[in-house]
LONU-430806 format. One record per residue (C-alpha): residue number from 1; x negated, y, z. Coordinates in steps of 0.05 Angstrom, whole numbers, plus 5000, padded with zeros to 4 digits. Example, Ala and Ser with C-alpha at 12.3 -4.5 7.8 and 13.67 -1.06 7.14 Angstrom:
pt i->1&x->4754&y->4910&z->5156
pt i->2&x->4727&y->4979&z->5143
REM end
This chain:
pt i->1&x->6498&y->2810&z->5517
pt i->2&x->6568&y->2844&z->5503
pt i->3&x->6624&y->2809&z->5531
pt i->4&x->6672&y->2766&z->5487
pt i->5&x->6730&y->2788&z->5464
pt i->6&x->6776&y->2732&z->5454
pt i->7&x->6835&y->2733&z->5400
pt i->8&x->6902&y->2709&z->5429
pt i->9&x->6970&y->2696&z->5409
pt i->10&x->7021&y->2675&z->5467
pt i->11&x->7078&y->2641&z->5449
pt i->12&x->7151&y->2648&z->5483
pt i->13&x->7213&y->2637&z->5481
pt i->14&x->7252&y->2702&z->5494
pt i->15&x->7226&y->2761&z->5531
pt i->16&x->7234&y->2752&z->5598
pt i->17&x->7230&y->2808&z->5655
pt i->18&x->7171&y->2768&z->5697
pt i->19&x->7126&y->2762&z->5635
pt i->20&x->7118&y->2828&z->5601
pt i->21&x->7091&y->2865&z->5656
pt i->22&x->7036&y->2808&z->5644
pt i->23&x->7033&y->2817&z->5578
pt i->24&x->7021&y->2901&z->5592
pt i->25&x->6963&y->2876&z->5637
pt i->26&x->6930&y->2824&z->5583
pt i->27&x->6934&y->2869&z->5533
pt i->28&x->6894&y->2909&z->5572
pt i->29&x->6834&y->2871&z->5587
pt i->30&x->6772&y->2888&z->5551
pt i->31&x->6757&y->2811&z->5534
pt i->32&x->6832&y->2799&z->5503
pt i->33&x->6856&y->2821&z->5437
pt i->34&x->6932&y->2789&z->5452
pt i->35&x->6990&y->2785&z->5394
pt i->36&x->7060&y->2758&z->5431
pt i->37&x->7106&y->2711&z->5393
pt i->38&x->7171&y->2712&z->5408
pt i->39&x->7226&y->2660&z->5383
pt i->40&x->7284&y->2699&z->5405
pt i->41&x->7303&y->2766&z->5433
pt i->42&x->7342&y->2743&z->5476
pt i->43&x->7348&y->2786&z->5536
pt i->44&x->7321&y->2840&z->5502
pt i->45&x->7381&y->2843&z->5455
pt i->46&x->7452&y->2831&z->5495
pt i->47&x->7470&y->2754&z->5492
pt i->48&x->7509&y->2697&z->5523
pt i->49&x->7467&y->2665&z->5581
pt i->50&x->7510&y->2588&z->5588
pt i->51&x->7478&y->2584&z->5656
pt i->52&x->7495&y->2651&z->5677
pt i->53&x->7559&y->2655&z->5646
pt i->54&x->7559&y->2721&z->5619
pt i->55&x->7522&y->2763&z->5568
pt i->56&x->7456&y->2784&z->5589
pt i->57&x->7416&y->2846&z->5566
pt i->58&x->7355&y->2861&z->5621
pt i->59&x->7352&y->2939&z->5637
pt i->60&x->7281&y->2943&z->5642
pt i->61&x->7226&y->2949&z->5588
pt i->62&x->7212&y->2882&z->5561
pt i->63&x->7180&y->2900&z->5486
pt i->64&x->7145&y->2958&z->5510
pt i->65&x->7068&y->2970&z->5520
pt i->66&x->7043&y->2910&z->5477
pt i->67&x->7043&y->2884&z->5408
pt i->68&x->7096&y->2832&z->5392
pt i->69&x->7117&y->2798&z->5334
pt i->70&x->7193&y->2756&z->5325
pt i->71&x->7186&y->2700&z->5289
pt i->72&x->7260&y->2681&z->5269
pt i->73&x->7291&y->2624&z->5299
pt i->74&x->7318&y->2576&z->5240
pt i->75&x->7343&y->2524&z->5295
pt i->76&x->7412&y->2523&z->5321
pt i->77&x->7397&y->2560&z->5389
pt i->78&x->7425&y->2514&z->5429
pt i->79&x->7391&y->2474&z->5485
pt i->80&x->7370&y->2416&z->5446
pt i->81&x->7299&y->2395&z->5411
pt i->82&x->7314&y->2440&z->5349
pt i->83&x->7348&y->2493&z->5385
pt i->84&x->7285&y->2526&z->5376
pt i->85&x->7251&y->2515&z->5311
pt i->86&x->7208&y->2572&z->5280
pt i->87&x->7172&y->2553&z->5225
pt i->88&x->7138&y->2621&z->5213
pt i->89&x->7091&y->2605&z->5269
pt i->90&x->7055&y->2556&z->5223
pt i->91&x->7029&y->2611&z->5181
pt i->92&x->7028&y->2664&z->5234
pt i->93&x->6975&y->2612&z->5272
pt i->94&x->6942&y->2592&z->5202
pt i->95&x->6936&y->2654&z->5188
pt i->96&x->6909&y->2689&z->5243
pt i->97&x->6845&y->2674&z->5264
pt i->98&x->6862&y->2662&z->5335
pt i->99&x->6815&y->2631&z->5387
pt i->100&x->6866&y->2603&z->5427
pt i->101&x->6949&y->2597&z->5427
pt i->102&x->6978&y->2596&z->5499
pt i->103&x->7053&y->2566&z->5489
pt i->104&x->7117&y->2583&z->5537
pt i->105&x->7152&y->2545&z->5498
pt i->106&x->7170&y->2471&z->5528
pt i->107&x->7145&y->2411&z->5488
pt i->108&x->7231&y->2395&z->5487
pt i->109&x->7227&y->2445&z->5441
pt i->110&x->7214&y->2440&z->5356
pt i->111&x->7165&y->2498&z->5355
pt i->112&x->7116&y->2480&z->5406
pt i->113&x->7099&y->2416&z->5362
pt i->114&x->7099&y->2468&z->5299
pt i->115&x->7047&y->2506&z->5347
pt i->116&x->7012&y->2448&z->5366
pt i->117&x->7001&y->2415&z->5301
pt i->118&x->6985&y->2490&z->5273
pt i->119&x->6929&y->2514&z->5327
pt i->120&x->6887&y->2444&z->5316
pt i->121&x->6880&y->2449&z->5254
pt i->122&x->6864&y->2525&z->5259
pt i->123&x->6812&y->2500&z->5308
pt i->124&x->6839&y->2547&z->5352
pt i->125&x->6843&y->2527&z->5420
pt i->126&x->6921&y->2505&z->5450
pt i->127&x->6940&y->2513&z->5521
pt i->128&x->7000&y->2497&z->5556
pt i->129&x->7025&y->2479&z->5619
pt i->130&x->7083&y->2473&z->5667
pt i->131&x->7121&y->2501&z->5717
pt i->132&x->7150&y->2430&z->5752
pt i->133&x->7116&y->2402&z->5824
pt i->134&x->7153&y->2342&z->5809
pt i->135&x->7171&y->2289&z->5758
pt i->136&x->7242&y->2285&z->5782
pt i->137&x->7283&y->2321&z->5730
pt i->138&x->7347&y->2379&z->5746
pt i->139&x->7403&y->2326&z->5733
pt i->140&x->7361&y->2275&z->5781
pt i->141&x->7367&y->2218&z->5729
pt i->142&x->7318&y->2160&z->5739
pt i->143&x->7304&y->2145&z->5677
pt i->144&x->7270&y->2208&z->5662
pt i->145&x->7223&y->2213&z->5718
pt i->146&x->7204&y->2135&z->5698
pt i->147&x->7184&y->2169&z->5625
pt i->148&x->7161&y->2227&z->5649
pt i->149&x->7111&y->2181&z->5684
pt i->150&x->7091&y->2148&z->5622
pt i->151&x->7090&y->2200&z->5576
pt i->152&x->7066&y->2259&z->5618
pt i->153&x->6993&y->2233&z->5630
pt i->154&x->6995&y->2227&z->5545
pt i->155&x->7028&y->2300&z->5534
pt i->156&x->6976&y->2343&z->5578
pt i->157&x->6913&y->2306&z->5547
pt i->158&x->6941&y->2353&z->5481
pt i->159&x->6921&y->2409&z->5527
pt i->160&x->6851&y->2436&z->5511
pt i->161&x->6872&y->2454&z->5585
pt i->162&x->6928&y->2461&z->5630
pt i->163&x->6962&y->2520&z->5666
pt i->164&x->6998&y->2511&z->5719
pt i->165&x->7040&y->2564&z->5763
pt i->166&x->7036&y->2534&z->5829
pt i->167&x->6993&y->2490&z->5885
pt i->168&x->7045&y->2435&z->5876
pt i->169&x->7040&y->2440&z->5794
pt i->170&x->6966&y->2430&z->5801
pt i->171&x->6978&y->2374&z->5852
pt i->172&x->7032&y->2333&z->5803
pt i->173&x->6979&y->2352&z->5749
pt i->174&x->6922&y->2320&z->5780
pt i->175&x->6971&y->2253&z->5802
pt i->176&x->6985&y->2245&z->5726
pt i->177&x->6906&y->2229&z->5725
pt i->178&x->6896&y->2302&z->5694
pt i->179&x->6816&y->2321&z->5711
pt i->180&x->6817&y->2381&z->5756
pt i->181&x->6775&y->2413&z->5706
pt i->182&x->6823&y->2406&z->5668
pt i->183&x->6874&y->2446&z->5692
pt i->184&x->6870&y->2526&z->5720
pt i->185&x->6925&y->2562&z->5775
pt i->186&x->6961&y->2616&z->5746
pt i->187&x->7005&y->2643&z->5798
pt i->188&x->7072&y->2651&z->5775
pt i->189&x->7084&y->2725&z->5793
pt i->190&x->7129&y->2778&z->5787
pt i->191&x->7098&y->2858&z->5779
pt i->192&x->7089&y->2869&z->5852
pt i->193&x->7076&y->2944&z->5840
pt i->194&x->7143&y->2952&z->5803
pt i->195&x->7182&y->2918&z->5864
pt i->196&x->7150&y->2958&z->5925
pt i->197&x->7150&y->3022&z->5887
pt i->198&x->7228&y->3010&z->5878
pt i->199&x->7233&y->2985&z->5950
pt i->200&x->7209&y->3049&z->5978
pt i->201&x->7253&y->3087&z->5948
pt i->202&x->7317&y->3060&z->5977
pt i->203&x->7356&y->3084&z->6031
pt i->204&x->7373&y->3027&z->6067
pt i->205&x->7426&y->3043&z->6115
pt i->206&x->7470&y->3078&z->6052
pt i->207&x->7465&y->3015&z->6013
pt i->208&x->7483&y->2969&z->6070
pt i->209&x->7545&y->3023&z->6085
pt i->210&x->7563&y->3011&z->6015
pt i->211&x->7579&y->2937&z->6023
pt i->212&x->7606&y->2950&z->6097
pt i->213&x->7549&y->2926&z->6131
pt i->214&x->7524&y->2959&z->6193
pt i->215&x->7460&y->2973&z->6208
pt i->216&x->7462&y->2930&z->6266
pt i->217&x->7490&y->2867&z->6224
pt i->218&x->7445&y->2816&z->6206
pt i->219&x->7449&y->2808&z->6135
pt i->220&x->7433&y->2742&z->6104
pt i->221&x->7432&y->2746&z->6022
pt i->222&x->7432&y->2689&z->5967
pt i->223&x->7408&y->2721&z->5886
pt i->224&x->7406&y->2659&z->5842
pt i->225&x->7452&y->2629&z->5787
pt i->226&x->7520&y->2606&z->5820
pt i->227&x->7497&y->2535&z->5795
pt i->228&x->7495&y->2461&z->5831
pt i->229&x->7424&y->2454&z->5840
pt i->230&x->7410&y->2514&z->5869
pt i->231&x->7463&y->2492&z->5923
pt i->232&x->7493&y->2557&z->5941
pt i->233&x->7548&y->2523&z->5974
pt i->234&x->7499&y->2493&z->6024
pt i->235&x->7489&y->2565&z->6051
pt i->236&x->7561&y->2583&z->6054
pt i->237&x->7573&y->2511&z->6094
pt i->238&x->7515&y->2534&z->6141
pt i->239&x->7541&y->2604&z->6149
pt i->240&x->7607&y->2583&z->6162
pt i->241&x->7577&y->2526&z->6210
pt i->242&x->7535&y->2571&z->6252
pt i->243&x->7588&y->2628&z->6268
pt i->244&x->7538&y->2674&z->6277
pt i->245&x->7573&y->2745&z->6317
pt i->246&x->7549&y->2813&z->6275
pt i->247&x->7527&y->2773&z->6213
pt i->248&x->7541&y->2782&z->6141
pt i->249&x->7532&y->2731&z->6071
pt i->250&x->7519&y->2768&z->6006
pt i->251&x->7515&y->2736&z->5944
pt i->252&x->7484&y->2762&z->5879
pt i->253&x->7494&y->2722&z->5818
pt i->254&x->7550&y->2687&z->5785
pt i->255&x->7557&y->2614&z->5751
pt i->256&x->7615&y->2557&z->5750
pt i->257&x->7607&y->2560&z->5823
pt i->258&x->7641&y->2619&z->5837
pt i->259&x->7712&y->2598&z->5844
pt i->260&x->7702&y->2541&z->5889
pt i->261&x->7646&y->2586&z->5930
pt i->262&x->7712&y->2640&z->5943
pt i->263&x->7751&y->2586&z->5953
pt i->264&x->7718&y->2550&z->6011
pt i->265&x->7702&y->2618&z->6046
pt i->266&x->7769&y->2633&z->6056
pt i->267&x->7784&y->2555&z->6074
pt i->268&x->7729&y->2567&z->6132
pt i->269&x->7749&y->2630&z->6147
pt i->270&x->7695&y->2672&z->6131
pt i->271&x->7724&y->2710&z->6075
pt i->272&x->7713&y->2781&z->6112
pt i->273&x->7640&y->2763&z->6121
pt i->274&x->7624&y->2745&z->6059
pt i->275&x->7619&y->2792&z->5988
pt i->276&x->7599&y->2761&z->5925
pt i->277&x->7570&y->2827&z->5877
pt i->278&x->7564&y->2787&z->5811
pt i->279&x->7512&y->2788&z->5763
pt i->280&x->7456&y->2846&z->5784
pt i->281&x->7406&y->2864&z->5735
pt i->282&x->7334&y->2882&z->5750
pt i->283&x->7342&y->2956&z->5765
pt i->284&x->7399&y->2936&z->5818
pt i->285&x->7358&y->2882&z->5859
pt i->286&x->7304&y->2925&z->5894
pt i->287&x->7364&y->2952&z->5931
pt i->288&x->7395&y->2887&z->5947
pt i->289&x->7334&y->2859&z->5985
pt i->290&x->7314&y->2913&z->6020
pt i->291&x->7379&y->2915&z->6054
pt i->292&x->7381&y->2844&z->6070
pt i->293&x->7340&y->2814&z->6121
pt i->294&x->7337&y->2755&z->6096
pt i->295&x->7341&y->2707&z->6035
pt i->296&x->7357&y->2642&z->6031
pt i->297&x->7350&y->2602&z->5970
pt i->298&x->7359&y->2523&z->5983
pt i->299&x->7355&y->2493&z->5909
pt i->300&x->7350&y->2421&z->5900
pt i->301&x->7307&y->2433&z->5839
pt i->302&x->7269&y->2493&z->5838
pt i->303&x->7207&y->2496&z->5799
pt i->304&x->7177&y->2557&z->5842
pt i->305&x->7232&y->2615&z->5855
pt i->306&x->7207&y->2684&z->5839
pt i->307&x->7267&y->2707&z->5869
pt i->308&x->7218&y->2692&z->5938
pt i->309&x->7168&y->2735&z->5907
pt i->310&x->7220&y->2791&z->5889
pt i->311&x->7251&y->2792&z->5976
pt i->312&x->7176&y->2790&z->6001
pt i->313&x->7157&y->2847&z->5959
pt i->314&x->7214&y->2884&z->5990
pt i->315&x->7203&y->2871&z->6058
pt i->316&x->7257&y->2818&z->6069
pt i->317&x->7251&y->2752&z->6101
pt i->318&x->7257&y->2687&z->6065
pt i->319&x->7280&y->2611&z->6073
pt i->320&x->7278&y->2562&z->6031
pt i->321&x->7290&y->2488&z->6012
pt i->322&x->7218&y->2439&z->6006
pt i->323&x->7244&y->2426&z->5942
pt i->324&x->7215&y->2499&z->5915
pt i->325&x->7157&y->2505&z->5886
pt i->326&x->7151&y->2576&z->5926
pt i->327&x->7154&y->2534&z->5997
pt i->328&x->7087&y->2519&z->5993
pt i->329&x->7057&y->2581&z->5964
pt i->330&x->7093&y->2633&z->6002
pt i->331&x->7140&y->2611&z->6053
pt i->332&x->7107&y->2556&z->6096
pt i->333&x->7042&y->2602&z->6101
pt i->334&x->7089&y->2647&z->6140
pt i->335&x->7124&y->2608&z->6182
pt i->336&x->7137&y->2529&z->6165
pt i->337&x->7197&y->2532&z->6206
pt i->338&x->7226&y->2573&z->6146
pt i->339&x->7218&y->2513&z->6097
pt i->340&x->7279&y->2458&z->6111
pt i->341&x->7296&y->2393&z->6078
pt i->342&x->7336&y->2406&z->6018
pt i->343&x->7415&y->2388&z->6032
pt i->344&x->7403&y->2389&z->6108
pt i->345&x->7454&y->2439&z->6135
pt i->346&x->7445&y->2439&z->6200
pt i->347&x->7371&y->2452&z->6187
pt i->348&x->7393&y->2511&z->6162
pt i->349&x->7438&y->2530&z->6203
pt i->350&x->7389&y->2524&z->6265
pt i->351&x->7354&y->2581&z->6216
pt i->352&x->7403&y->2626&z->6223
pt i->353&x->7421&y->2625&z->6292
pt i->354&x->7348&y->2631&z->6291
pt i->355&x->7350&y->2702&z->6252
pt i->356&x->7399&y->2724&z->6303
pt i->357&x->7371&y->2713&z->6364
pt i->358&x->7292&y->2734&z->6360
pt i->359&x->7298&y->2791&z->6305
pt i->360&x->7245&y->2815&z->6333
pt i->361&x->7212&y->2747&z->6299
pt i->362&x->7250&y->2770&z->6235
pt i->363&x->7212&y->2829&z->6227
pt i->364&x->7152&y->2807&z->6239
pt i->365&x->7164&y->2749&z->6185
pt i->366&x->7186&y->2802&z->6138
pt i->367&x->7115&y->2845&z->6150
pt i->368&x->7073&y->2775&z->6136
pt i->369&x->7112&y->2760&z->6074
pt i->370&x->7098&y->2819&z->6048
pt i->371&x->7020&y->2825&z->6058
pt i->372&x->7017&y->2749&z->6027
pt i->373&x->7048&y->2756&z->5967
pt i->374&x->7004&y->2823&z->5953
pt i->375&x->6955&y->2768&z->5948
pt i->376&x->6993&y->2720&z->5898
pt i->377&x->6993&y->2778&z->5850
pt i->378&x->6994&y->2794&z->5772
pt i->379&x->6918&y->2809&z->5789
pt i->380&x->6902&y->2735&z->5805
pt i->381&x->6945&y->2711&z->5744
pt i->382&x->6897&y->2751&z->5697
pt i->383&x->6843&y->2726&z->5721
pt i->384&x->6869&y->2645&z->5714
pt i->385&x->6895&y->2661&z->5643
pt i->386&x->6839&y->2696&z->5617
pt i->387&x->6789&y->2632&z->5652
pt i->388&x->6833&y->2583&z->5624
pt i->389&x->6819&y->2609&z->5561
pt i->390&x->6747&y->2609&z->5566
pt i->391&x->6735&y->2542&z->5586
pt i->392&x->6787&y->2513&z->5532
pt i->393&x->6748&y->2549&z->5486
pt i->394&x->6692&y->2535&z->5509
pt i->395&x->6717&y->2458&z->5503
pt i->396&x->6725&y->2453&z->5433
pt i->397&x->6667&y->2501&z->5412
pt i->398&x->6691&y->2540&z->5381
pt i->399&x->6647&y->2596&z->5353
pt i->400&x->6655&y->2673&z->5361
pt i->401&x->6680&y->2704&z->5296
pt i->402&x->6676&y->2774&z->5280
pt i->403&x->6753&y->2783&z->5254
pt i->404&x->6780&y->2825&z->5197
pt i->405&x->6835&y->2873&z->5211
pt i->406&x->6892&y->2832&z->5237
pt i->407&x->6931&y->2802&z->5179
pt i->408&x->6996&y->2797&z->5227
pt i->409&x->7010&y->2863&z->5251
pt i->410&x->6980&y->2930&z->5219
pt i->411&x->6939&y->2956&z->5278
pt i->412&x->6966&y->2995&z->5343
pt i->413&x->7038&y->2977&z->5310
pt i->414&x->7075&y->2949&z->5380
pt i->415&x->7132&y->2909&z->5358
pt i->416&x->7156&y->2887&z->5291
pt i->417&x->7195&y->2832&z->5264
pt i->418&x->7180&y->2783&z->5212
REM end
């Protein structure tokens, strides 16, 4: 018996540099006819990122090697419950003959209930999922993890099933009284290919040089948005606390941080010792981890961190907080002693001195890291997508249909807008 060929749209918000290489691979699988839905361009097209502060245009391929529609945004664009509301996905789902619709887009968001609402009827099959490992929310408010509580356990029973991106996600899931049938691991992934191919092709010692880092300097690196929760201060407090001899702070990224961040490492003294790059794009990180030797990202709310993916891939250490989702997945497998209590300085700085003194140890980290997270690959998210979608169609029994030529998008066209 032939295998089935499933008809899917996949929903998102913007392009975004971590999904489109999945999107290439999907739309390569034999049993997957995929059609992507965007509700902005946004980082394809130049644009103000608020948490970035700056505009943003990616300078990698994000539209390229799949077919893609954009469905206008008629919503204000802000980060609010109508900043996103397309109402062209109701006939683009109605229309289209789709066994299942896999939504990116957060339920705090107008068009994933104009999705919703769209695919049952269409008796198409709706996944969805979620990134979190815990119900307490990014501003720590009480209130919300109380209705998060309620709600939640009402929300993912609208799931035909649940995707989740991480061990902790299907832990949280499965506390919410979620059936573990229910719900399917998709590792949240970068393109590891992409990252080690890039990776090889720096020259190490020239881009260290280039920053005025020795080759015999330890070189510690931070690459995240210069923002609160993701507690960048925290490492400069432990850099400065540890006063570690031949050692070097790099941070990548900018945010309403910065000032203050410039600010106390001249108060401490560690102003020579410590460069702060800016915003890199994509084609500029390979270089910035394979220099370092190693990252530290100690977020007090951090879903996963595929910046953690991005280091291992390049053969650079990582530390991180127990408050990312990545702890579990990639960093404790390691070496537990890399995973420290979120806000505890001196836990990290007992890391760093650490680093220092066994680098040996370092190394060795760095050559684990990168074998596991060959493992947690693009490959294995394929594979939990593309089950997920079997068994939620499967659940509502739906029928195979022999389609008509798509109605959406005139075939082999890749990339149009509405």
């Amino acid at each position: 018996m032939p295998e089935r060929r499933y008809r899917i749209l996949s929903i998102a918000s913007h392009p975004v540099q971590y999904q489109a290489p999945l999107f290439r691979r999907m739309s390569r699988q034999s049993s997957i006819d995929l059609q992507v839905s965007y509700c902005t361009l946004r980082g394809a097209e130049a644009g103000h990122d608020p948490d970035f502060g700056a505009n943003i245009k990616w300078d990698v391929p994000l539209l390229d090697g799949y077919s893609w529609t954009h469905v206008p945004n008629r919503g204000s664009g802000t980060e609010s419950f109508f900043g996103l509301f397309n109402p062209g996905l109701w006939r683009l789902i109605r229309d289209g003959n789709f066994d299942a619709v896999i939504s990116y887009v957060g339920y705090v968001r107008a068009s994933f209930w104009v999705a919703l609402v769209a695919a049952k009827l269409s008796k198409a099959a709706f996944l969805f999922g979620t990134d979190a490992t815990s119900l307490i929310p990014r501003d720590g408010h009480a209130w919300k993890t109380k209705a998060k509580k309620y709600l939640w356990p009402r929300l993912f029973r609208l799931a035909d099933q649940v995707i989740v991106l991480s061990s902790g996600g299907a832990d949280l899931m499965r506390s919410l009284g979620v059936p573990p049938e229910r719900i399917t691991l998709t590792p949240f992934v970068v393109d590891n290919d992409w990252w080690m191919r890039q990776s090889k092709l720096i020259d190490r010692a020239a881009v260290r040089a280039s920053w005025g880092v020795s080759p015999n300097d330890t070189l510690i690196v931070f690459s995240a948005k210069l923002q609160p929760w993701k507690r960048p201060l925290d490492l400069l407090r432990a850099f400065a606390e540890a006063n570690l001899p031949n050692t070097v702070l790099l941070f990548a990224g900018t945010g309403p941080l910065l000032p203050q961040l410039e600010s106390e490492a001249a108060s401490f003294g560690v102003a020579s010792r410590v460069r702060f790059l800016g915003f890199l794009n994509q084609s500029q990180l390979p270089a910035f981890y394979t220099a370092a030797d190693l990252l530290v990202l100690p977020s007090e709310f951090e879903p996963f961190g595929l910046v953690v993916n991005e280091a291992m891939c390049c053969g650079c250490a990582v530390a991180v907080s127990d408050r990312c989702g990545a702890a579990r997945n990639l960093v404790a497998p390691v070496d537990p002693e890399f995973v420290f209590p979120y806000g505890d300085i001196g836990a990290l700085v007992k890391i760093l001195k650490a680093i220092t003194a066994d680098k040996a140890r370092l190394k060795s980290i760095a050559r684990a890291g990168l074998a596991l997270v060959q493992e947690w690959s693009p490959e294995r998210n394929i594979v939990g997508t593309t089950e997920a979608i079997r068994i939620a169609v499967s659940r509502i029994g739906r029928r195979e249909i022999n389609y008509p030529a798509d109605p959406v998008a005139p075939a082999g066209r890749q990339g149009f807008q509405e």
